[in-house]
N, C-alpha and C positions, 0 to 999 in steps of 0.2 A: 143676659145669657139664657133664665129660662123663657124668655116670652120668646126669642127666636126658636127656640127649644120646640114652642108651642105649636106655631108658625108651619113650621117645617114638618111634624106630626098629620095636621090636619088638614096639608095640600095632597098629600097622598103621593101619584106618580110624578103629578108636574114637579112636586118639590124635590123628589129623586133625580129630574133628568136634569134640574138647575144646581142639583149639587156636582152629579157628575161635569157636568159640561165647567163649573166653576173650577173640576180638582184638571183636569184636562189641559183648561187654560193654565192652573200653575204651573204645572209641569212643562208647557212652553215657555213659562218667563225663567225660571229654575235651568232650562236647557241653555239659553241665551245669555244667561250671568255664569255660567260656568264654558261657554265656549268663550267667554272675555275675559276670562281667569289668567293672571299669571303663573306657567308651571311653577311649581314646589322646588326652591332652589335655585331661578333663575334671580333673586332681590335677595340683597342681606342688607336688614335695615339695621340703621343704628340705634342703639337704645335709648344716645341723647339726642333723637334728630327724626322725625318722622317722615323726611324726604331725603333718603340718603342712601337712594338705588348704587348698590355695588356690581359689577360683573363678574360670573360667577368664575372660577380658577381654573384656566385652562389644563390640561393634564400634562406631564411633562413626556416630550417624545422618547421614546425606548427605542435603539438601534435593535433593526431585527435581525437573529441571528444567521449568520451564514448560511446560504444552501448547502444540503447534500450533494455532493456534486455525483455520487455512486457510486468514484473511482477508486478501488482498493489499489491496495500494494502486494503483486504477489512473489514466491518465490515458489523452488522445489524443495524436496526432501532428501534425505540420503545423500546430502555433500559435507559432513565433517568435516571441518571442526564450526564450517561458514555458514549451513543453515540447516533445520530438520525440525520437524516437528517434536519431535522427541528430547531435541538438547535442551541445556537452560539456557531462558532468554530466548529461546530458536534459533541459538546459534549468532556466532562472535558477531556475520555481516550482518545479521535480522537484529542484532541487540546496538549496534551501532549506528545504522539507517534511525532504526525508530530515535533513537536518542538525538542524533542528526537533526532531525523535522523538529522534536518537540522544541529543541533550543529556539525556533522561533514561532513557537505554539501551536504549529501542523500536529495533529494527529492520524492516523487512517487508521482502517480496517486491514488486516494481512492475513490474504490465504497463502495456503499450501496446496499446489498440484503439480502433476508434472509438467515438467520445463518446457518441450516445445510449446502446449497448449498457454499455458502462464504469457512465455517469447510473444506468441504470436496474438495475445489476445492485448498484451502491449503494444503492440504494430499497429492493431488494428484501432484501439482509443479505448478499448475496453474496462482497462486497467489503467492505473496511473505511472507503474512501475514497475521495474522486475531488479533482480539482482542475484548473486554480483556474475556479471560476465567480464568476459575478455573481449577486448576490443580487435575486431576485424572488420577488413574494407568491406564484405556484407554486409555486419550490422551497421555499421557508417551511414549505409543509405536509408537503414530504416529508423533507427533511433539517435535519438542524442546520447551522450556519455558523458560521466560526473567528473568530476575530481577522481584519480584512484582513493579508492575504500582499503587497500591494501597491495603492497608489492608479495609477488613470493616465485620460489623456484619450481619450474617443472624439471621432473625427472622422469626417464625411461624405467619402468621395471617390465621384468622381461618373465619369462617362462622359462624353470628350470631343464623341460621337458623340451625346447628348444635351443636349436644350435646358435640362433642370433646372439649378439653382441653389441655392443655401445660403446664406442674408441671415442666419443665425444664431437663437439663440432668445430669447425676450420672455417679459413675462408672464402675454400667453396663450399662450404654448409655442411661436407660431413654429414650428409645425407645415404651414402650408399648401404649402409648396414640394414634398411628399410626396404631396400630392393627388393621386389619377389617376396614378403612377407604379411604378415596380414595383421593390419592392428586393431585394437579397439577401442571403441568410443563411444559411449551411450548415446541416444538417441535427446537432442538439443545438447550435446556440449560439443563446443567448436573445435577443430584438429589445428595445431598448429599450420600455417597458412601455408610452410614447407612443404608438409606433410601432404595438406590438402589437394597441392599441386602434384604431390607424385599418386595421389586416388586418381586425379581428374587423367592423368600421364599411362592409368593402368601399369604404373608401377609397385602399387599396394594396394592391398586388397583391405576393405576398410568392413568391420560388423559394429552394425548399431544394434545390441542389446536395449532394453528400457531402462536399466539404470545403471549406476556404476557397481554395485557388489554385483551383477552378474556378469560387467567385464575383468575385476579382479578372480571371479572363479572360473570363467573362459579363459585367462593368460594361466590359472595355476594347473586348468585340466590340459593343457598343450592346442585349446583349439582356435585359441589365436598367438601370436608370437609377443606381440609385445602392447604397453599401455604408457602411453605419458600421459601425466597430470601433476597438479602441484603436489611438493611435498608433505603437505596438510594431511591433505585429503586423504591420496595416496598410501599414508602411514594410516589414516583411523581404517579407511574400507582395506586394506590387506589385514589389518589385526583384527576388524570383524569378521572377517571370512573365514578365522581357523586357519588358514590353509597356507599362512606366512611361508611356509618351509620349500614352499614348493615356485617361489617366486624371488627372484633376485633383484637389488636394484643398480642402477649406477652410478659409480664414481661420482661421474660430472655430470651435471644438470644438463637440459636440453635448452634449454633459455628462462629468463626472468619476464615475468609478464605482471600485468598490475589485474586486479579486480575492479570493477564500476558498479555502481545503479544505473541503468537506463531509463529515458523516459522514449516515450515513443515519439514520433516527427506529428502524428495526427490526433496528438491531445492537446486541446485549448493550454495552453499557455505552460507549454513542456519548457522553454525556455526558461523561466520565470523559475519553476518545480527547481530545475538542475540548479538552478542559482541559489536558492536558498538550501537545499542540499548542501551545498557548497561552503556554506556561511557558516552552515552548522557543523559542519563536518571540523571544518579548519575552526570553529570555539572547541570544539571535543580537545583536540590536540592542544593550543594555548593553553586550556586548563587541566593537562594531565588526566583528562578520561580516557585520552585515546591510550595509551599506554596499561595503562589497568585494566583496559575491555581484553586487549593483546593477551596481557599476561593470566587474566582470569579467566581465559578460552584454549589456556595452554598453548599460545601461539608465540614466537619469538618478537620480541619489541623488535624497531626498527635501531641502529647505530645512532 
């Protein structure tokens, strides 16, 4: 070791550029033994066996989770006892929808806006769903319809400030009391399909307000005649308006109609939606939820 020591002292340059060019060459055999390397973790040898290449442990696959698909569920506001931002749960159809889906582990997102825009942005694919409407030959064509979510009665209340009346209907419909007067109906809730026919007839004169407490304080100020709606509703928005005194109602109901979820005709797989809707709605009832959601939204069970 020192006479190479020696060696190497006493060539001067040439012994510097024969060392360089020696450390040069290692670092190309160093480059070439490490690109024939096996990566780190590809061999697990065994400890009694010096040739006992293992393969290393594939990972196991994870089902990846569902897409967002962006489609909320929406409804309105201001229809007591069946949905509002404000009640609990958001109301008896918003607390039984959701509980509907989750039975078979749908969840969504649910806004609150007003009804037409909510209607129509369900038409259009926007949305997944809306709720609860009444079924008529319009919506027919633009949406599907569930299962009824609830039956209930409408009833006529009338303006005390008006001379009209409600003798009930027959079986020519008992429609004339409607004649020459003017009713209301907020702006996205459907007119009974009678009724509708005597707007379209210029036999009634129809005011779309934007919601229902300002058609209950239009029939109690005298400046529409009269308002049918279920009698849910009917009962919560007259007793929030204060103005009970100044509003009658009638006797006899106008007709029984059911409540729905709609899905729209132009969302991927609206069929499929109603059906499990469906599934879940009717386990609610088998198990006695549906009845307690009823009675715990102050709504009358069914017979």
């Amino acid at each position: 070791m020192g006479a190479r020591s020696t060696v190497m002292a006493g060539t001067g340059g040439v012994a510097r550029r024969r060392w360089r060019l020696s450390e040069a060459t290692l670092r190309l055999i160093m480059a070439g033994l490490l690109s024939c390397a096996v990566p780190a973790g590809a061999w697990a040898v065994d400890a009694g066996s010096a040739a006992a290449p293992a393969p290393a442990p594939v990972p196991a696959m994870v089902p990846a989770p569902a897409p967002y698909t962006g489609l909320d569920l929406v409804t309105g506001s201001d229809y007591a006892p069946y949905t509002g931002e404000d009640l609990p749960g958001g109301g008896l159809v918003t607390d039984l929808v959701r509980r509907a889906f989750a039975v078979s582990g749908r969840r969504y997102d649910l806004r609150f806006m007003p009804w037409k825009r909510g209607y129509d942005g369900v038409v259009a694919g926007r949305f997944l769903a809306t709720f609860p409407y009444v079924r008529t030959p319009e919506r027919e064509r633009e949406v599907l319809f569930s299962d009824p979510v609830i039956e209930v009665r409408q009833f006529v209340y009338l303006s005390n400030r008006s001379a009209m009346g409600f003798h009930g209907r027959d079986d020519t419909g008992g429609l004339e009391d409607f004649h020459g007067r003017t009713i209301c109906q907020p702006v996205g809730y459907a007119l009974p399909s009678e009724l509708q026919t005597l707007v379209e007839q210029r036999l009634l004169t129809r005011q779309t307000p934007p919601d229902l407490g300002a058609c209950v304080r239009m029939v109690a100020t005298g400046r529409a005649d009269v308002l049918v709606i279920d009698e849910y509703s009917g009962a919560a928005a007259v007793a929030g308006s204060g103005m009970a005194g100044d509003i009658r109602v009638s006797e006899k109901p106008f007709a029984a109609v059911t409540l729905h979820l709609v899905v729209g005709r132009a969302v991927p797989g609206a069929e499929a939606t109603v059906a499990t809707f469906n599934d879940g709605l009717k386990a609610l009832k088998q198990q006695g939820i549906y009845r307690e959601l009823l009675a715990g939204h102050t709504v009358r069970p069914p017979p």
